[in-house]
C-alpha positions, 0 to 999 in steps of 0.5 A, spaced: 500 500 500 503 506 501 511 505 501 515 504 508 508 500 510 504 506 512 497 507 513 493 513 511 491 515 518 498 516 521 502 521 521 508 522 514 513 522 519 513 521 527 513 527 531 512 532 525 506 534 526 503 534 519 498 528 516 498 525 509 495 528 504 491 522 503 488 523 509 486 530 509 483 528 502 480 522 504 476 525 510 474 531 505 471 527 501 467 524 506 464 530 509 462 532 503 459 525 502 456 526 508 453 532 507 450 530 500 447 525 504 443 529 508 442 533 502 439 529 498 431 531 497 433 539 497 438 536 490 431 532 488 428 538 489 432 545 487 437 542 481 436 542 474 440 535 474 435 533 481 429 534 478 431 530 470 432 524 475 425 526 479 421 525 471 426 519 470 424 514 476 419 518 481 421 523 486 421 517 492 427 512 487 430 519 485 432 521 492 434 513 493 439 514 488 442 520 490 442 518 497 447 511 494 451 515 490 453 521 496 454 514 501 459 511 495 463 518 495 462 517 503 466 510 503 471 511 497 473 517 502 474 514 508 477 507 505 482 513 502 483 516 508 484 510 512 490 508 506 485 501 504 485 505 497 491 510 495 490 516 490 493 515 482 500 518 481 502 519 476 510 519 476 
């Protein structure tokens, strides 16, 4: 996973005080996941893209379905956080 053996919650180098971008990154991800969660009848309801999902499978299947893609964004971000997935890197 990462080099040296490090997972994503612990710090780049003991003592230095800064954490890894993977878990800052990873622990945004999931917060905006989660905000979205809670969100998701007011997405449904107010946005262009909400309301094309609305006429396509009804309003209680339409907020089911924004609800799953916010809860995904929510765990992609946590499994990065904890170091189980790691960001692409192009080297």
């Amino acid at each position: 996973m990462n080099s040296g053996g490090q997972t994503g919650l612990r710090l780049q180098r003991e003592g230095s005080g800064v954490i890894s971008q993977e878990l800052a990154m990873g622990v945004a991800v999931a917060a905006v996941g989660l905000y979205f969660t809670g969100r998701a009848p007011w997405i449904v309801a107010e946005t262009r893209k909400g309301r094309w999902l609305k006429e396509r499978l009804g309003e209680a299947h339409a907020i089911q379905f924004v609800r799953f893609v916010a809860i995904t964004f929510t765990l992609l971000g946590l499994l990065l956080a904890s170091g189980i997935i790691e960001p692409l890197r192009w080297e």
